[in-house]
C-alpha positions in Angstrom: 20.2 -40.1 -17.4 19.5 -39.6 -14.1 21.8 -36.5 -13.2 20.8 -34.6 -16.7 17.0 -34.9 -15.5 18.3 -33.6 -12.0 20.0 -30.4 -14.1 16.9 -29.7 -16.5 15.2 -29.8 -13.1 17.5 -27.6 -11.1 17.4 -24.9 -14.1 13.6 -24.9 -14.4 13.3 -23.8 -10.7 16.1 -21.6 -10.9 14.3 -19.8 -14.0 10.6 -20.0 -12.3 12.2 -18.9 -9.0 14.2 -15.9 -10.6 11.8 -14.7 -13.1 11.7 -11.2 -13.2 7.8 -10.6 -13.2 8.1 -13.3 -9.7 11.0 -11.9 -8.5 10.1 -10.6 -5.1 13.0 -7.8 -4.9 12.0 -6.1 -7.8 9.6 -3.4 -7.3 7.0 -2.6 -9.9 6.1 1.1 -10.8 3.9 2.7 -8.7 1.2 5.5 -9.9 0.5 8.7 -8.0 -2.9 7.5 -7.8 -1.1 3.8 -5.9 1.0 6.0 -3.8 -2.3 8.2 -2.8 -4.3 5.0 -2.2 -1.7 3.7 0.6 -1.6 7.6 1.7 -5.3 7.0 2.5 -5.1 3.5 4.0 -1.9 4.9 6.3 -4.4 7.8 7.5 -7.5 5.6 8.0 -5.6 3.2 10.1 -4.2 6.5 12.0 -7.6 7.5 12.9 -8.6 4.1 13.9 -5.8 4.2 16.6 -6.4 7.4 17.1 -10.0 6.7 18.4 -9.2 3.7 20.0 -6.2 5.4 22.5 -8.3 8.0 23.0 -11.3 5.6 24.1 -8.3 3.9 26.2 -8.1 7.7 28.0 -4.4 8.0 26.7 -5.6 11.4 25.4 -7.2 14.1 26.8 -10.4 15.7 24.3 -8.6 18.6 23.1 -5.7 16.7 22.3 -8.0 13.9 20.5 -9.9 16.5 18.5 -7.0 18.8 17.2 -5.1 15.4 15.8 -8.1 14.3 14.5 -9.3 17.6 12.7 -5.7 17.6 11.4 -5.8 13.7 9.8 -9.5 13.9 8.5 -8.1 16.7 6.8 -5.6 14.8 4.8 -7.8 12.8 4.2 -10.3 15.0 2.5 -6.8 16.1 0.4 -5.8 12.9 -0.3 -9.4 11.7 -1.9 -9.8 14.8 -3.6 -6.6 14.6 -5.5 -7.0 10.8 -6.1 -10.2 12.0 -7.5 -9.0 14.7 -9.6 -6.2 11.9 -11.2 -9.4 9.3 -11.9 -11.0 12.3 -13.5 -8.5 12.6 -15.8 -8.2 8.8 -16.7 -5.1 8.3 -14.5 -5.8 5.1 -12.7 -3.2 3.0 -10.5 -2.4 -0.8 -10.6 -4.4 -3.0 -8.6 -1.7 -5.2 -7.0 -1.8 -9.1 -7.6 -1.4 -9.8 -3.9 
Protein backbone atom coordinates (compact mmCIF):
# COMPACT_ATOMS: atom_id res chain seq x y z
CA UNK A 1 0.00 0.00 0.00
CA UNK A 2 2.70 1.83 0.96
CA UNK A 3 4.97 1.81 -2.22
CA UNK A 4 1.78 2.45 -4.69
CA UNK A 5 1.05 5.69 -2.56
CA UNK A 6 4.92 6.51 -2.94
CA UNK A 7 4.35 6.03 -7.09
CA UNK A 8 0.88 8.04 -7.32
CA UNK A 9 3.10 10.52 -5.33
CA UNK A 10 6.21 10.37 -7.49
CA UNK A 11 4.00 10.84 -10.81
CA UNK A 12 1.99 13.76 -9.46
CA UNK A 13 5.26 15.79 -8.92
CA UNK A 14 6.68 14.56 -11.98
CA UNK A 15 3.44 15.89 -13.90
CA UNK A 16 3.20 19.29 -11.71
CA UNK A 17 7.00 19.68 -12.16
CA UNK A 18 6.88 19.01 -15.98
CA UNK A 19 3.78 20.73 -17.00
CA UNK A 20 4.19 22.45 -19.95
CA UNK A 21 2.58 25.93 -18.98
CA UNK A 22 5.35 25.52 -15.55
CA UNK A 23 7.90 24.23 -17.46
CA UNK A 24 10.67 26.78 -17.09
CA UNK A 25 12.57 25.87 -20.54
CA UNK A 26 9.92 26.53 -22.57
CA UNK A 27 9.64 30.02 -23.74
CA UNK A 28 6.25 31.60 -24.34
CA UNK A 29 5.68 33.88 -27.48
CA UNK A 30 6.77 37.13 -27.26
CA UNK A 31 4.83 40.29 -29.03
CA UNK A 32 6.71 43.06 -30.83
CA UNK A 33 5.18 45.28 -28.43
CA UNK A 34 7.08 42.59 -25.38
CA UNK A 35 10.22 42.69 -27.37
CA UNK A 36 9.93 46.79 -27.53
CA UNK A 37 9.08 47.01 -23.84
CA UNK A 38 12.53 45.20 -22.75
CA UNK A 39 14.09 47.37 -25.75
CA UNK A 40 13.11 50.34 -23.59
CA UNK A 41 13.95 48.94 -20.11
CA UNK A 42 17.67 47.81 -21.78
CA UNK A 43 18.05 51.68 -22.90
CA UNK A 44 16.66 53.23 -19.57
CA UNK A 45 19.02 51.16 -17.56
CA UNK A 46 21.85 52.28 -20.26
CA UNK A 47 21.23 55.83 -19.48
CA UNK A 48 21.12 55.29 -15.88
CA UNK A 49 24.84 54.02 -16.05
CA UNK A 50 25.47 56.25 -18.43
CA UNK A 51 24.87 59.16 -16.03
CA UNK A 52 26.16 57.63 -13.20
CA UNK A 53 30.02 56.84 -14.91
CA UNK A 54 29.90 59.99 -16.13
CA UNK A 55 29.15 61.63 -12.58
CA UNK A 56 32.04 59.04 -11.60
CA UNK A 57 34.33 61.34 -14.28
CA UNK A 58 34.87 58.10 -16.39
CA UNK A 59 33.68 60.32 -19.34
CA UNK A 60 34.63 63.36 -20.57
CA UNK A 61 31.24 65.93 -21.51
CA UNK A 62 31.48 65.52 -25.11
CA UNK A 63 31.76 62.01 -24.92
CA UNK A 64 28.66 61.86 -22.21
CA UNK A 65 26.48 63.95 -24.39
CA UNK A 66 27.02 62.43 -27.92
CA UNK A 67 26.15 58.71 -26.20
CA UNK A 68 23.46 60.22 -24.54
CA UNK A 69 21.80 62.22 -27.58
CA UNK A 70 22.25 58.85 -29.38
CA UNK A 71 20.25 56.48 -26.52
CA UNK A 72 17.51 59.13 -25.79
CA UNK A 73 17.01 58.82 -29.26
CA UNK A 74 16.16 55.24 -29.35
CA UNK A 75 14.26 55.82 -26.99
CA UNK A 76 12.03 58.30 -28.48
CA UNK A 77 11.88 55.33 -31.52
CA UNK A 78 11.20 52.78 -29.35
CA UNK A 79 8.11 54.55 -27.54
CA UNK A 80 6.87 55.79 -30.57
CA UNK A 81 6.56 52.55 -32.35
CA UNK A 82 5.28 50.81 -29.12
CA UNK A 83 2.83 53.45 -29.35
CA UNK A 84 1.87 53.19 -32.88
CA UNK A 85 1.36 49.04 -32.10
CA UNK A 86 -1.07 50.09 -28.89
CA UNK A 87 -2.82 52.33 -31.38
CA UNK A 88 -3.62 49.66 -33.37
CA UNK A 89 -4.91 47.27 -30.58
CA UNK A 90 -1.60 45.27 -30.63
CA UNK A 91 -0.78 44.82 -27.01
CA UNK A 92 1.96 42.45 -25.43
CA UNK A 93 1.65 39.88 -22.55
CA UNK A 94 2.23 41.03 -19.21
CA UNK A 95 4.51 38.26 -17.75
CA UNK A 96 3.32 36.27 -14.62
CA UNK A 97 6.65 36.83 -12.90
Amino acid sequence: MGMIAGVVLTLALFGYMFWPEKNPFVQADKTRVDYLRERKDAIYENLRDLNFEFLAGKYPEPDYMEQRAGLEDEAARVIAEMEALEARGVFGRRSRA
